[in-house]
DSSP file (Angstrom, degrees, kcal/mol; ACC not computed):
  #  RESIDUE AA STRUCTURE BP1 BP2  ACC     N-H-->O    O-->H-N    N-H-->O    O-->H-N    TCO  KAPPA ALPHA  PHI   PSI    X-CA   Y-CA   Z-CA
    1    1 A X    >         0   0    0      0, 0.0     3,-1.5     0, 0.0     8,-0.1   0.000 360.0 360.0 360.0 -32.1  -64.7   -7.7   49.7
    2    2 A X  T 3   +     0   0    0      1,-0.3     0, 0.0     4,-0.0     0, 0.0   0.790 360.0  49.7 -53.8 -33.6  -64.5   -3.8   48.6
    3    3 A X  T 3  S+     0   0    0      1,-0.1     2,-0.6     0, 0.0    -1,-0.3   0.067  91.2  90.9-121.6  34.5  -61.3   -3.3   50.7
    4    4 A X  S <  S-     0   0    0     -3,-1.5     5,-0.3     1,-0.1    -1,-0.1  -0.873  85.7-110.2-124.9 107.1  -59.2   -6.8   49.2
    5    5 A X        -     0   0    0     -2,-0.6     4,-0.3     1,-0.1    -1,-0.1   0.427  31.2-111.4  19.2 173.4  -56.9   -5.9   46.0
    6    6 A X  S  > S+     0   0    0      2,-0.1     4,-5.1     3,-0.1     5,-0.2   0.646 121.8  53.1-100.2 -37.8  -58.4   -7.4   43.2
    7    7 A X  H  > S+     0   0    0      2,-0.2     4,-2.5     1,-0.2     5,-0.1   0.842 108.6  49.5 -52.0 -52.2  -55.4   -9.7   43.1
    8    8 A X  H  4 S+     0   0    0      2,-0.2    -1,-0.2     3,-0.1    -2,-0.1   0.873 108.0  51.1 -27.5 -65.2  -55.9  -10.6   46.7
    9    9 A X  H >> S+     0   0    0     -4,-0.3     4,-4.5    -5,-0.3     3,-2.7   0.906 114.1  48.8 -91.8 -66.8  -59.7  -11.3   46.2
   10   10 A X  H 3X S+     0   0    0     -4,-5.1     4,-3.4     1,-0.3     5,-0.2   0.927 104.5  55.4 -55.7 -43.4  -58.5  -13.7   43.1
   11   11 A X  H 3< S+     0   0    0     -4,-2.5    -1,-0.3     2,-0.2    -2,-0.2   0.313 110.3  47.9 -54.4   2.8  -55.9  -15.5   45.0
   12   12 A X  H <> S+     0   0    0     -3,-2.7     4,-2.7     3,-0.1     5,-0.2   0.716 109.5  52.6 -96.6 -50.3  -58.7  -16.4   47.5
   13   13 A X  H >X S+     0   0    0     -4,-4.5     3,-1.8     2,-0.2     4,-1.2   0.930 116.0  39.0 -31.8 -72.3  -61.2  -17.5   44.8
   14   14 A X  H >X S+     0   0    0     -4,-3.4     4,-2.2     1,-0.3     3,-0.8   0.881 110.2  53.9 -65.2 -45.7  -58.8  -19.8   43.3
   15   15 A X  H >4 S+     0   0    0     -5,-0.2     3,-0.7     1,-0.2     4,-0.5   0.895 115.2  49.8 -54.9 -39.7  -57.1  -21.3   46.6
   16   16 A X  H << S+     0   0    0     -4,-2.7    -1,-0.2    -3,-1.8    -2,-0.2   0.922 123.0  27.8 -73.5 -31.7  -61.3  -22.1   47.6
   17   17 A X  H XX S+     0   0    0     -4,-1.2     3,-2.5    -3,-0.8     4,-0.7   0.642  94.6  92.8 -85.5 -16.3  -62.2  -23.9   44.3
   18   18 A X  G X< S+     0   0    0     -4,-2.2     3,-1.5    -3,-0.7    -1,-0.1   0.941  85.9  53.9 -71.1 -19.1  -58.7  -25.4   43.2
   19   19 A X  G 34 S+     0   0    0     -4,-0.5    -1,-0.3     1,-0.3    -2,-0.1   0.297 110.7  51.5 -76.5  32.5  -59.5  -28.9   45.1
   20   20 A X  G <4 S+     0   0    0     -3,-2.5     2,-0.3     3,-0.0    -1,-0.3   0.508  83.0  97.0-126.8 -13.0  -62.6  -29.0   43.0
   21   21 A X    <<  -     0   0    0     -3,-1.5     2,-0.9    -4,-0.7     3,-0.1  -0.544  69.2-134.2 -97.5 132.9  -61.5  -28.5   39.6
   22   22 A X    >>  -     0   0    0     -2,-0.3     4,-1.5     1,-0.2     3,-0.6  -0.779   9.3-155.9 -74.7  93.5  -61.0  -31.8   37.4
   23   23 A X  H 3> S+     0   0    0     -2,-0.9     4,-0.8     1,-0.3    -1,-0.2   0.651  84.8  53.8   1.0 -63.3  -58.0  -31.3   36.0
   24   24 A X  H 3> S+     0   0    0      1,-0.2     4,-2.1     2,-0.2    -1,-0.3   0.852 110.9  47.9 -55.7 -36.0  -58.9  -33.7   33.1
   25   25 A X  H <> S+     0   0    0     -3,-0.6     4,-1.8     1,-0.3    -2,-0.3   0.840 103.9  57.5 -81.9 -22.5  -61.6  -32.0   32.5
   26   26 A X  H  X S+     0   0    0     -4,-1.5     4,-1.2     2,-0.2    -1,-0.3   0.669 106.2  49.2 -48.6 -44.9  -60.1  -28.8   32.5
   27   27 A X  H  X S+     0   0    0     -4,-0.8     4,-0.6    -5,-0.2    -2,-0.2   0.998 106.7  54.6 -74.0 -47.0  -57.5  -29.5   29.7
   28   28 A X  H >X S+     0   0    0     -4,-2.1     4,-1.3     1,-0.2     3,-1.0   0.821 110.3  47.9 -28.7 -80.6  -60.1  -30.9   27.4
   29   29 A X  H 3X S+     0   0    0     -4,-1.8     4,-1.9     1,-0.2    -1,-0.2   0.673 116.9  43.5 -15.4 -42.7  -62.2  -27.4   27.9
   30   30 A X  H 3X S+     0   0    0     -4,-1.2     4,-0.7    -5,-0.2    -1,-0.2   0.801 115.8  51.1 -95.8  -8.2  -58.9  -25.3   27.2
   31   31 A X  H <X S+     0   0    0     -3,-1.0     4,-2.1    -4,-0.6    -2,-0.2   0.942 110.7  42.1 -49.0 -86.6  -58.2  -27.6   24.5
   32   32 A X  H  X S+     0   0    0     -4,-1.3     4,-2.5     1,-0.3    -2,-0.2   0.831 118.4  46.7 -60.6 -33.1  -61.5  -27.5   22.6
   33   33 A X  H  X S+     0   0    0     -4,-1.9     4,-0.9     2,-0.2     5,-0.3   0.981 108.2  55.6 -71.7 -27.3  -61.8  -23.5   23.1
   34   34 A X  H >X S+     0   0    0     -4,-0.7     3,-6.4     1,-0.2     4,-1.4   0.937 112.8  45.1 -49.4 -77.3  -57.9  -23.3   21.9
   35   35 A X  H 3X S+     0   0    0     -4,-2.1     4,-2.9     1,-0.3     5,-0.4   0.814 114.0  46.7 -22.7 -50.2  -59.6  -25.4   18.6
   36   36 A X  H 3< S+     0   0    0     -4,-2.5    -1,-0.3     1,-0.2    -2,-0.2   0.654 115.5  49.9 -77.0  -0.6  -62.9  -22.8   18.3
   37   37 A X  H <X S+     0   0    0     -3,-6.4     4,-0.7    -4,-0.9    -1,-0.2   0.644 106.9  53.0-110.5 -18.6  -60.3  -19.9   18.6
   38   38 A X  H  X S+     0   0    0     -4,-1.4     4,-1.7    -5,-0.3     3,-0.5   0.979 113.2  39.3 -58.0 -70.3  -58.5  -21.4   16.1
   39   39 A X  H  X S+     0   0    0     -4,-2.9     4,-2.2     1,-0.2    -1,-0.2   0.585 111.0  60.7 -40.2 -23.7  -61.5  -21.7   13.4
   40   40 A X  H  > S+     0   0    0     -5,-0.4     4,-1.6     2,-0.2    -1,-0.2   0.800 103.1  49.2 -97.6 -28.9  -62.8  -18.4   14.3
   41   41 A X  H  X S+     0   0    0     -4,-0.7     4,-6.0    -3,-0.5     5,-0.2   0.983 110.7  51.5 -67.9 -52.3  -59.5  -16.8   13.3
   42   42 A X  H  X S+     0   0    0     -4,-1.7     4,-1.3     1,-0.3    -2,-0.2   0.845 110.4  48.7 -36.9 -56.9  -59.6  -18.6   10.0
   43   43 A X  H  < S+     0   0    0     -4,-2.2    -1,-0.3     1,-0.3    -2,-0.2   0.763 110.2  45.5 -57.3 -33.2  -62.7  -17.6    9.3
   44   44 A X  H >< S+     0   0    0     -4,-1.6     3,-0.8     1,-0.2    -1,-0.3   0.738 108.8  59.8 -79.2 -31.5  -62.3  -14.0   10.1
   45   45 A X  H 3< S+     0   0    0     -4,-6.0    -1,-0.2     1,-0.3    -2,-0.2   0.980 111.6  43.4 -60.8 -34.0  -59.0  -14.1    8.0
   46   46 A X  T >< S+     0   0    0     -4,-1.3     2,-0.8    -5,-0.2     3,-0.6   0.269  85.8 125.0 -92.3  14.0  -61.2  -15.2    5.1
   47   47 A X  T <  S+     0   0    0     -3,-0.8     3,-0.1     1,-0.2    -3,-0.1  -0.548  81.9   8.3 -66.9  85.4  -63.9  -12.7    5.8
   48   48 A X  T 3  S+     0   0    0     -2,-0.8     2,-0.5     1,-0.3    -1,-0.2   0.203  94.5 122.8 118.2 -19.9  -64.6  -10.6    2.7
   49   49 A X  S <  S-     0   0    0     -3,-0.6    -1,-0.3    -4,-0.1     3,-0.1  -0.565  70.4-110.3 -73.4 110.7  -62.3  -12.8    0.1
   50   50 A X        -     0   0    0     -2,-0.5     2,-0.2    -3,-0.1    -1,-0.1  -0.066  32.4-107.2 -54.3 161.6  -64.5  -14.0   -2.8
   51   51 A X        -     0   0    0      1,-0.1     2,-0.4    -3,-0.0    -1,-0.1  -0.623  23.4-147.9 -96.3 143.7  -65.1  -17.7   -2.8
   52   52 A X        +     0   0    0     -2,-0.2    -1,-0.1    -3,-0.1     3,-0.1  -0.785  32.2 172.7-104.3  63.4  -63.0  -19.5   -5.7
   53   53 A X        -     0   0    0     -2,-0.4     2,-0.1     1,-0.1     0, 0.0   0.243  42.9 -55.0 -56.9-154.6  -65.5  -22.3   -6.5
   54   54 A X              0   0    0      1,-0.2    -1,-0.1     0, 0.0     0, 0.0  -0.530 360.0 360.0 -85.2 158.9  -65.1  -24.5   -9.3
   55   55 A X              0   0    0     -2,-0.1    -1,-0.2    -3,-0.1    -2,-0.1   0.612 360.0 360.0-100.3 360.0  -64.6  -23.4  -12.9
C-alpha cells in the first residue's frame, strides 16, 4: 500500500465497499450530521453574548 497515491489507494477503498453502502441509510447520516453542524454553528455564533432573559 506505501507505493499507491493516496488517491489511488482511495479509489480502491471506495470501488470495494460501494456495493455495501445503504444508500438510504447514508442520506439519513449526512442529513442528521448536516442538522448537528447546523446547531453547533449557532451555538458557537452565540458563544459569549449575554443571555436576554425576561424583564
Amino acid at each position: 500500500m506505501e507505493a499507491l497515491e493516496p488517491d489511488e489507494l482511495q479509489r480502491l477503498v471506495l470501488a470495494a465497499v460501494d456495493p455495501y453502502i445503504d444508500r438510504d441509510v447514508l442520506a439519513q447520516q449526512i442529513a442528521r450530521e448536516e442538522q448537528e453542524c447546523c446547531a453547533l454553528e449557532e451555538f458557537a455564533g452565540r458563544w459569549g453574548v449575554p443571555n436576554e432573559g425576561p424583564s
